[in-house]
N, C-alpha and C positions, 0 to 999 in steps of 0.2 A: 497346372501352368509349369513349364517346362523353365528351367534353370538358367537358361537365355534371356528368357523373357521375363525372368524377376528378376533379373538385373539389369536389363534394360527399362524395366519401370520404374525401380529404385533411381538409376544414373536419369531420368527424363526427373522424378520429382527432384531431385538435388537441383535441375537446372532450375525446374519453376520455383524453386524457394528462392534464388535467386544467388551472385556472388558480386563481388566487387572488382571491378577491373578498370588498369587507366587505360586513356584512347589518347594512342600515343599520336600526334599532327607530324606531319614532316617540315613544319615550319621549325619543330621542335616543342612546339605548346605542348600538355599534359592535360588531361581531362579527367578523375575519379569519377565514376557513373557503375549506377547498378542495376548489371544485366541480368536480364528473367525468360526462360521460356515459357511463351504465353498457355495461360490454362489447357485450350483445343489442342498445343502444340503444332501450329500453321505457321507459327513466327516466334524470333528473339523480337528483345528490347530493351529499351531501359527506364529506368526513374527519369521523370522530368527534370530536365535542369532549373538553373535560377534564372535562366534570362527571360527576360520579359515576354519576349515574341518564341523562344525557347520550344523545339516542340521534337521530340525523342523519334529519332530514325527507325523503322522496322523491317526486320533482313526476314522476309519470307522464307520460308526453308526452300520452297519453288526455285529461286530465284539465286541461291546457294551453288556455286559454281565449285568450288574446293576449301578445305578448310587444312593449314599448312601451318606446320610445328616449326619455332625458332627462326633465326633472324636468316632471311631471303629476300633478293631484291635490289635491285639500285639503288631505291631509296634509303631501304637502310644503311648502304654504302656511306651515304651522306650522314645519317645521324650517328653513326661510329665515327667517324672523322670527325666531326664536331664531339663527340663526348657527352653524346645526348643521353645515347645508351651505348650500354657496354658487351663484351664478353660473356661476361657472366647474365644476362639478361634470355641471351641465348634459351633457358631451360623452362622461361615461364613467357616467351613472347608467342603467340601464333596470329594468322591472318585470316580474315573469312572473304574469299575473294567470291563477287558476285557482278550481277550482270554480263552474262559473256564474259568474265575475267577484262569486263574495262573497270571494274571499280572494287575499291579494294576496305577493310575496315583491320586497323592491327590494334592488339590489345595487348596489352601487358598482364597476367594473372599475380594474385600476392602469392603462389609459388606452387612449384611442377605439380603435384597432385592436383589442385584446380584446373590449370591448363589444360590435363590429361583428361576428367570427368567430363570436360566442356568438348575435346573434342573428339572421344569417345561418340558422347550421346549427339552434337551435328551430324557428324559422318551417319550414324544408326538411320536419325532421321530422314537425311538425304537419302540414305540407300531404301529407307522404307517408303518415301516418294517417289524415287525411279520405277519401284514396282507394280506402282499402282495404276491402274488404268479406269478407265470410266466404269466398267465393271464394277468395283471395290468401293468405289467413292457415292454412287446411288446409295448405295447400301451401307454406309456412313456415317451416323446421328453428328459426328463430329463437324463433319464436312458440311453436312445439310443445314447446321444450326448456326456456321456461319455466315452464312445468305441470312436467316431470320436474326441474328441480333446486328447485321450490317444493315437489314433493311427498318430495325424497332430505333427511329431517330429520338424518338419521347423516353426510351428506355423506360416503357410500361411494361417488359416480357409480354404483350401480345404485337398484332400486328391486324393494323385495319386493313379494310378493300384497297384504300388510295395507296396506302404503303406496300402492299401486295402487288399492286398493280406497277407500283416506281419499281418493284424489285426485280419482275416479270420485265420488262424494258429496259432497266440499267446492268442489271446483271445477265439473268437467261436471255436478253435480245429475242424477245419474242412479246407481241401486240395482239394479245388473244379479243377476237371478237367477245362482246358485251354476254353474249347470251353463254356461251362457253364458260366464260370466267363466274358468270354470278351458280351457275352450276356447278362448275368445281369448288368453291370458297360454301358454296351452301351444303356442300356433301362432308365437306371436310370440318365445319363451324357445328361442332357433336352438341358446343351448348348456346346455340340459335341465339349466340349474344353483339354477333355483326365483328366479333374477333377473334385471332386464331393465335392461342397458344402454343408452346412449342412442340407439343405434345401434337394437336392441330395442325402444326405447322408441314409437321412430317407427315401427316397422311396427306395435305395439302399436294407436298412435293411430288407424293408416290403416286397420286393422282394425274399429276403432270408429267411426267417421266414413263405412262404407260405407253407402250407402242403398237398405234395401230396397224402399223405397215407390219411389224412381226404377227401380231394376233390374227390380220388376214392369213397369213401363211400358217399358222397352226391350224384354224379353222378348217383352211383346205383339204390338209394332212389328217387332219381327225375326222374329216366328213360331216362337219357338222354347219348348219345353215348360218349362212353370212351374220345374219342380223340378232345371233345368239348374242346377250349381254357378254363382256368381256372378260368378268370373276368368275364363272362360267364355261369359260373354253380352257380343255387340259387334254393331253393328248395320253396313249395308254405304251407302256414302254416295245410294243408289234407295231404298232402304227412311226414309233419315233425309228426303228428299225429301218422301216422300210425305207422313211424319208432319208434315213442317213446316208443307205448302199445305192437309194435315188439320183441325191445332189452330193456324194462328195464319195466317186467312186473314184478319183485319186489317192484319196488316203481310206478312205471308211467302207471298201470294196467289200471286204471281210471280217466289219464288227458284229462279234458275237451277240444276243442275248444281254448275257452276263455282263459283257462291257458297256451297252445300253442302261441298264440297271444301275450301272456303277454312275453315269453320268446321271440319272436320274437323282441319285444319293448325293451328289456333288452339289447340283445345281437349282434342285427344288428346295426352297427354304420354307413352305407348309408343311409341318408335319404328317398333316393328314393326307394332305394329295402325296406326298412320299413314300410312308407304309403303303399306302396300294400303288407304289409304283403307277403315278400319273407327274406328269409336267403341266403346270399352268403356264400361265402368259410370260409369268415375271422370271419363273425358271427355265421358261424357252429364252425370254429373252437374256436372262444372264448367261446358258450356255452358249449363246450365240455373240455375245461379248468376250468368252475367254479368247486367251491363246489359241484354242484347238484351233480357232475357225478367224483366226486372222488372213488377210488374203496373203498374204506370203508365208514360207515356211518357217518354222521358227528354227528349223536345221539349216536353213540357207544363210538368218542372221546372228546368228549364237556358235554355228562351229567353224571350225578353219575345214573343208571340207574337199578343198582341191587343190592337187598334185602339185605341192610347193618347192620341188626338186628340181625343176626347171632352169635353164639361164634367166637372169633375173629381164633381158630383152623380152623375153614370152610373158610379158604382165603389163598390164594396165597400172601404174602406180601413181596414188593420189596425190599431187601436186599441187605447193602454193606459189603464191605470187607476191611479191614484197610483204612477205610473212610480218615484217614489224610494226606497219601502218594496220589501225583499226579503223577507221574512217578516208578519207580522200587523199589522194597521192600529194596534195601541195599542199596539205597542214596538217596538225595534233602534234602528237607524239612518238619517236620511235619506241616500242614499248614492249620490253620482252613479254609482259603476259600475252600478247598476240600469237608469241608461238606456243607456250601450254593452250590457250585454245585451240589452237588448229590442232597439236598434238593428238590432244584428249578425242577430241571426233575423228580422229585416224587417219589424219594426212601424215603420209611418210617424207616427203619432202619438198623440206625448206629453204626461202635463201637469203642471204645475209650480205647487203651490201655497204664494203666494209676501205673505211679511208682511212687514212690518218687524224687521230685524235691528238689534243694538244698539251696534253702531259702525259704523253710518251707513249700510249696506250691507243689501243686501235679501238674506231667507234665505228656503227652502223647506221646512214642513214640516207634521206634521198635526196640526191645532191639538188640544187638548185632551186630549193624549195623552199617552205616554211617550217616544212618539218624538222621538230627539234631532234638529234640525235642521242644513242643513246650506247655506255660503253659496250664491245664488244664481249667483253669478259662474264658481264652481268647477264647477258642473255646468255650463253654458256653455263653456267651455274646456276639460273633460272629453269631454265630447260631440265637438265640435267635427273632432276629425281622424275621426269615425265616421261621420257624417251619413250618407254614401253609400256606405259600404266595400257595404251588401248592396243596395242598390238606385240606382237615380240620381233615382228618381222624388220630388217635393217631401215634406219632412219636417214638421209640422202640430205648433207649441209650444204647447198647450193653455193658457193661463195663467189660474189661479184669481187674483184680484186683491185680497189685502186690503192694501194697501201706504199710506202716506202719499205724497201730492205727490212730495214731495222726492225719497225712496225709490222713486217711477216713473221720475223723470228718470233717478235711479239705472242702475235696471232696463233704459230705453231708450239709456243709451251701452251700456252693456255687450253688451246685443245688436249695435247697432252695431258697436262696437271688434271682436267678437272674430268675429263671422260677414262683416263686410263686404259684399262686391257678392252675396253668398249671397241675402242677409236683403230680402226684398221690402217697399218701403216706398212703392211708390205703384204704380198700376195700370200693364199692362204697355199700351204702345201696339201699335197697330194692333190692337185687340181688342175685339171686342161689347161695349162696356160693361155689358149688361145681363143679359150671359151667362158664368159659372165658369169661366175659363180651363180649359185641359187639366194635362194632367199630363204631357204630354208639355211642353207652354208651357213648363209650370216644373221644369223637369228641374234640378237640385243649387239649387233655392230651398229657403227656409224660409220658413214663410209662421205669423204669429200670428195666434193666435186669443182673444181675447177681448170684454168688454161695455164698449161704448162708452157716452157717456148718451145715452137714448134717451125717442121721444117716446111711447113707449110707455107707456098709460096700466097702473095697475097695478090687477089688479081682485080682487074677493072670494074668487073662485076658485082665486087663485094661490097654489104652496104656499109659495113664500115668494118674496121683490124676486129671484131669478135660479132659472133652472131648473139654474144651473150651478155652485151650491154646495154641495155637500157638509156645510158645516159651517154648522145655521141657528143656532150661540151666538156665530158670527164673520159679520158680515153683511160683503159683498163693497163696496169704496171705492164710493163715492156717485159719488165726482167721479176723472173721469181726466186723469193730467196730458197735454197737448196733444202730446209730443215721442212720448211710450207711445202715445197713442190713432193718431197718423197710423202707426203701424205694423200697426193693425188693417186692413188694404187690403181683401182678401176676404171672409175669417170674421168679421167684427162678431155677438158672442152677442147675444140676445133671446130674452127669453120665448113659450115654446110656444103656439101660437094653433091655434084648430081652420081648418079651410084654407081657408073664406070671407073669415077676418077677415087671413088669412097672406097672401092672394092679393094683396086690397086692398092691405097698408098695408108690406107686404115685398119688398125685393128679393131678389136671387138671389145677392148677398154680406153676408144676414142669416141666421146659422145658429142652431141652439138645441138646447139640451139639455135633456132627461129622464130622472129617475130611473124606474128600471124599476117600481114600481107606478102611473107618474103614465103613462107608454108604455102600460102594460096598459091600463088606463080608456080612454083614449083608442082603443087598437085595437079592443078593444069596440060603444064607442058609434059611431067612425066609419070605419071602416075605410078603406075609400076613398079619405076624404079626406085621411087619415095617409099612405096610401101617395105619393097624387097629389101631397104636398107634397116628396117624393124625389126629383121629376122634375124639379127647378127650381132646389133651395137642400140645403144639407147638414142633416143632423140626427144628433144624438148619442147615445148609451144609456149611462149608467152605473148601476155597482151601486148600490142602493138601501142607505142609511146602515145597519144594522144589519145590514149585512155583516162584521161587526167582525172574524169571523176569514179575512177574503179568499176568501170562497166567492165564486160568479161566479152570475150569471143565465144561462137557456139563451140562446143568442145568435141560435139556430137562429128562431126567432121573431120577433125585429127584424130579421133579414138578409130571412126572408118580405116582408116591408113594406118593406125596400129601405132600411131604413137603413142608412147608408154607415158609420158609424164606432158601432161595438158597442164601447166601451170596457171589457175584462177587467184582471182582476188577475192581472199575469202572476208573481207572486211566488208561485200557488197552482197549483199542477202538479195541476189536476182536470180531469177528462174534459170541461168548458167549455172549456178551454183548449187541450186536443187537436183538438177540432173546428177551435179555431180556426187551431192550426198546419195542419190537414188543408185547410182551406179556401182558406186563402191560400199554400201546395204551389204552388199553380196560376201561372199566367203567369209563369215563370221566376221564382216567390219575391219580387217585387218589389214588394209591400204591397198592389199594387190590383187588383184583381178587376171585369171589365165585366160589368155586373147584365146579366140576362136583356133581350132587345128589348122583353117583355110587359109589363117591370118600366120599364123605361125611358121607356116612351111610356104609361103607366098614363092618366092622362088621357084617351086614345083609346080604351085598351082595359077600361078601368073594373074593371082588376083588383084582385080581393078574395081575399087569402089565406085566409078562411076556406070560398071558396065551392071546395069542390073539384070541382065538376061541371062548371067550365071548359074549354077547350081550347084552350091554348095552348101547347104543349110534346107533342114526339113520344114517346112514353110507350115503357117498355123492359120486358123480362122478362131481372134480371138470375140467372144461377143462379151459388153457388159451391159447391165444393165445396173443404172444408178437410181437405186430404189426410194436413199430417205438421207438426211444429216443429222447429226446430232450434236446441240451443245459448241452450236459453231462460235466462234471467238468476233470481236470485231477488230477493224482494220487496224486500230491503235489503240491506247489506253483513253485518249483524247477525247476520241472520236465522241459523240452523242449521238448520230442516231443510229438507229438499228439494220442489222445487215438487210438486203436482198439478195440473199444468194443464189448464183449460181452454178455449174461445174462446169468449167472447161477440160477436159477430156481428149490428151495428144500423145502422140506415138511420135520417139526421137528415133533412127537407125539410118539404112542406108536409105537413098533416096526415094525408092518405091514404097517404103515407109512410113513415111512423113505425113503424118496425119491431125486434121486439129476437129477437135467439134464440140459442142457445149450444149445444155440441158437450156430451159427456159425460166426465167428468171420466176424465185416466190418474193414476196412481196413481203414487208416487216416481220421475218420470222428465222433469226439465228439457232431457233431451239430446236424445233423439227421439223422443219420442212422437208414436203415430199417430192419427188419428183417422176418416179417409175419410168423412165427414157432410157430405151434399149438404142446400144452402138456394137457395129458390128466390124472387126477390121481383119483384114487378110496382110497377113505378115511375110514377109519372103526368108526374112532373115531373121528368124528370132535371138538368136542368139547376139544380137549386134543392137537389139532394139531393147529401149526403155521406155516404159507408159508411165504418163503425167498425169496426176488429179490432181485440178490446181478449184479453189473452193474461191469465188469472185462475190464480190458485194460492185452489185450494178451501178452505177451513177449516172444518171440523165446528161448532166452537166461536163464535169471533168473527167478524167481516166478513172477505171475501173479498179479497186483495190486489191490486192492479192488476202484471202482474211486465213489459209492454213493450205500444206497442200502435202501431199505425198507421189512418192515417183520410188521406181524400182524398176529391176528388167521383168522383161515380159516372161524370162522364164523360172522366176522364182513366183510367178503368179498362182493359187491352188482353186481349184476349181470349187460352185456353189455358191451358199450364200456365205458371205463373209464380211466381216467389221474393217476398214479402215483405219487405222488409228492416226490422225494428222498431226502433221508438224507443222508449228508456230514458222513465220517469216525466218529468225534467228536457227529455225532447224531443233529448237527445244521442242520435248515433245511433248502433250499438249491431251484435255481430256475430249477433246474434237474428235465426231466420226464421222464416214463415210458408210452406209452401209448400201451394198453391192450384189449382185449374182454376176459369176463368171463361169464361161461357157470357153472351153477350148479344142478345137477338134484340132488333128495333124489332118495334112490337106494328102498326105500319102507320103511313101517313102521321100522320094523329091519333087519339089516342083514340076509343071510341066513343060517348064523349059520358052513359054511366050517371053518372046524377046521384044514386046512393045514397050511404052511407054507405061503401060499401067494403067489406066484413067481410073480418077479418082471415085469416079460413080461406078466401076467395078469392085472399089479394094474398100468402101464404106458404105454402111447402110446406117441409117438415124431413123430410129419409131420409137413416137409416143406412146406407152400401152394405158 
């Protein structure tokens, strides 16, 4: 055992012997309580309290969003000022921020060495959770033995049929016919006593967790007859060969022998089928659970892998939308943890809309509403140790402006003071003046964005004095104070101009926003030239005011037109927002995305996203086929009954694209349901286009549930058989699979140039096999 890992077992038992810490309330209350990590190490907790109804909170490590050393936060703003706590408390306070960072737990340690042990060994755990995938957790005694002592209610250490059966339904989501079930619990029940210990319990599991849909495919591969028992079929490391340079001659064109044999040694856990170099069922199927055989590359989500030297115009940049609400635009909270979440999943920018606060200080929130506000200063020092935890590339502070004078000056120390040499406050030397710096240039900058005064005449047409307000009963400061406005270096906002008058009278660090019906008109009337204005200077998308309840516009449609920053509402977990997790997957995660060359140089190439008769992009014929699920989730934690899933199956891009279509529904079965339904799609534009699996639980009655889904672009897709690995609603990710075969041909150098419409029974094909 390696020197790592004895002192990561040492620091986990310190936690399970347990420590004492108060739970400090922001009423100002105080609580001693004594926290333990639980035996399995799935969760903290603590000693029961004295109250009657009293019943001890448990922080899932799952569920563990960041854990943060010393006093941070508004709230604690409040118990300093009161003299709740102190300065000096500073070195033994940390916070275990969970749920999406909406819910928070702060502790007090009896001093720094505890603190430090405690978050030492969270963070280890956390990070040994982020690595795990359904792979690792089969294979599990820890993880498997939680199911069996959640389902032993008697707490007799066995577990009957009926209990078996509630665990199979409440847990796995899956209703095994009668004959099934008394077969597996009789194979697995060694001492014929009608119960299964835990010992029992895990052959039980591994009995359920075998997979037929993979065992067909080895059997194929090893030639050996369908109806061979399943312990039985092992393929020989010539036959795994062949299969590999078969189905995965995108990457496994030319694996040797020797690196066959290595994967053998990996992933066969028999000894014996090992030494002779053979794979069974359970080491096919765990090879085909790693990483290797994920459908996307793991170079596409893990490295920064394109050309980041560019004008920062030439990128796709992940954008939000009233970053400080976590729920619905007319109530909660304004709430700086809303921007470390967005942060942490790699949105580069945010925005801050920001008024006069009433002792002296500027706050952020949404005017005319319920939502409570919250200081400006606090979300600046909140933010601040996050910036770059998920990417290095520049963070973009949107700032909405209704502030006084004063309350700018305000506004500009505070940036100052708390970001320093970060915070870009005059143009960088040795640089095109005339030309966006890169994103590489401004690697851990922060760069503001907002409306300087301008000579910008204002005309009849306009929907209101900025295209970048939201709020027309709150008009944006007229006048900006001198100290604020020299930090507008790049992004200086203006109003939207069609691209004659843009060309003219705008530079290339004059950017502008549109709400999305003022964008549609304009893509309409000029396409072109909407596009052609991408090539030069930034432009913005947000949701359109009567989004009240955080619905989102399709994004899919300004990204066509190249606009860089499609601001969502990422408080709304809708399939908008999938896309857009799915879209920016790409370049190792890092917010920015290089638009297509076509899109880039539009000026040259006079590209019209509405003309699909184009050719510019190597057109694909992508086929999948959705084989099986695994370990699907249900729709809520709520919910009681069990899923019927099915897959709906769609393709986002430019219009000849657009594609939806969906498997046919299994019937009470979250655990593995099969489906084998081949979809076959012709792409024009791959490079523009992202494919959606979205995992549905059918409902007779009311709408259909969304229960995990995954989305990427179509060209991070790797051909064969490959594992999905789904994301929960929230975009957490999740031990849900998809498992798939993708087929990708190039239809020839270019398209062939058919200038119709496309019909859709030419560019899709749906069989059942």
């Amino acid at each position: 055992m390696s020197n790592d890992v004895t002192q990561f077992v040492d620091v986990l038992n310190q936690l399970k012997s347990g420590s004492n810490f108060i739970k400090q309330k922001f009423n100002g209350k105080k609580f001693s309580r004594q926290f333990y990590l639980h035996e399995r190490e799935g969760y903290i907790s603590y000693e029961k309290s004295h109250k009657l109804f009293g019943k001890p909170r448990i922080y899932h490590v799952k569920d563990i969003d960041e854990v943060r050393p010393g006093i941070r936060g508004p709230r604690f703003d409040h118990l300093l000022e009161k003299r709740v706590i102190n300065d000096m408390d500073d070195q033994r306070v940390f916070t275990i921020m969970y749920d999406n960072h909406r819910k928070e737990e702060h502790l007090i340690a009896p001093d720094f060495s505890t603190r430090e042990l405690w978050i030492q060994g969270l963070r280890h755990l956390m990070d040994r959770h982020a690595q795990k995938t359904q792979y690792h957790l089969i294979q599990e005694k820890k993880w498997i033995l939680d199911f069996f002592h959640a389902a032993d209610k008697n707490r007799s250490n066995t577990l009957s049929k009926n209990e078996c059966r509630e665990l199979l339904a409440n847990k796995f989501n899956v209703e095994l016919p009668q004959h099934i079930f008394e077969q597996m619990f009789n194979k697995a029940d060694k001492s014929k006593e009608g119960l299964l210990n835990s010992d029992e319990f895990i052959n039980f599991f591994q009995l359920l967790t075998c997979r037929k849909d993979i065992c067909a495919i080895l059997k194929k591969h090893a030639n050996l007859n369908y109806t061979q028992p399943m312990e039985t079929v092992f393929i020989n490391a010539n036959q795994l060969l062949s299969f590999l340079r078969l189905h995965y001659k995108q990457t496994m064109r030319l694996i040797s022998l020797e690196e066959v044999q290595q994967l053998i040694r990996e992933f066969e856990l028999n000894k014996e089928l090992r030494d002779k170099n053979l794979l069974g069922t359970d080491g096919f199927r765990n090879m085909l659970l790693s990483e290797y055989f994920d459908i996307v590359s793991p170079f596409h989500t893990r490295h920064i892998y394109q050309d980041m030297t560019r004008p920062l115009c030439d990128y796709y940049i992940n954008t939000s939308h009233n970053t400080y609400l976590f729920y619905s635009q007319i109530s909660g909270d304004s709430n700086p943890e809303a921007y470390n979440r967005v942060l942490l999943m790699g949105c580069r920018a945010v925005e801050l809309d920001c008024y006069d606060g009433g002792n002296g200080s500027p706050i952020v929130k949404h005017a005319h509403t319920l939502v409570k506000p919250c200081s400006f200063e606090s979300i600046i020092r909140s933010i601040e140790p996050n910036l770059f935890k998920a990417s290095p590339y520049p963070v973009i502070l949107n700032i909405e402006n209704h502030c006084s004078l004063e309350q700018q000056k305000k506004m500009a120390l505070i940036l100052k003071r708390i970001l320093g040499d970060r915070l870009i406050t005059k143009p960088l030397p040795s640089k095109n003046p005339s030309v966006l710096p890169s994103p590489e240039d401004l690697k851990h900058k922060v760069l503001i964005r907002s409306k300087k005064l301008s000579s910008v005449v204002k005309r009849q047409d306009d929907d209101d004095d900025d295209d970048d307000n939201d709020t027309l009963l709150n008009p944006l400061s007229k006048d900006v104070q001198p100290d604020l406005a020299a930090l507008f270096v790049y992004l200086q906002n203006v109003p939207f101009r069609e691209y004659d008058y843009a060309r003219a009278n705008y530079s290339s660090f004059q950017s502008s926003s549109l709400a999305e019906n003022r964008f549609y008109k304009f893509a309409q009337s000029d396409p072109i030239g909407l596009v052609q204005q991408t090539t030069w200077r930034l432009l913005r998308l947000y949701p359109g005011g009567l989004r009240q309840d955080s619905s989102n516009p399709d994004p899919i449609i300004a990204w066509n037109f190249g606009v860089q920053m499609v601001a969502l509402n990422y408080q709304n977990d809708d399939d908008m927002t999938a896309l857009c997790h799915g879209k920016f997957l790409d370049n190792g995660g890092c917010g920015y995305i290089l638009k297509p060359d076509y899109l880039r140089h539009a000026e040259d190439t006079q590209f019209n996203p509405w003309d699909i008769g184009m050719n510019f992009d190597h057109s694909q014929t992508v086929t999948i086929t959705i084989i099986s699920g695994q370990f699907l989730p249900r729709s809520n934690l709520k919910s009681s009954d069990i899923p019927d899933p099915f897959v709906r199956l769609s393709t986002h891009g430019m219009r000849c694209d657009e594609h939806v279509l969906r498997t046919k529904v299994i019937n009470n079965n979250g655990f593995d349901p099969i489906w084998n339904e081949m979809f076959r799609f012709r792409i024009k534009f791959p490079q523009m286009c992202l494919i959606y699996f979205c995992v549905m639980d059918y409902d007779v009655i009311t709408n259909n549930d969304r229960l995990a889904y995954f989305c990427s672009p179509i060209t991070m897709l790797q051909t064969g058989y490959r594992h999905i690995h789904l994301r929960a609603n929230n975009c957490d990710q999740t031990y849900s699979t998809l498992f798939v075969h993708v087929d990708i041909q190039r239809d020839g150098v270019y398209d062939d140039g058919d200038n119709d419409d496309d019909d859709d029974d030419d560019n899709i094909i749906s069989t059942r096999l």
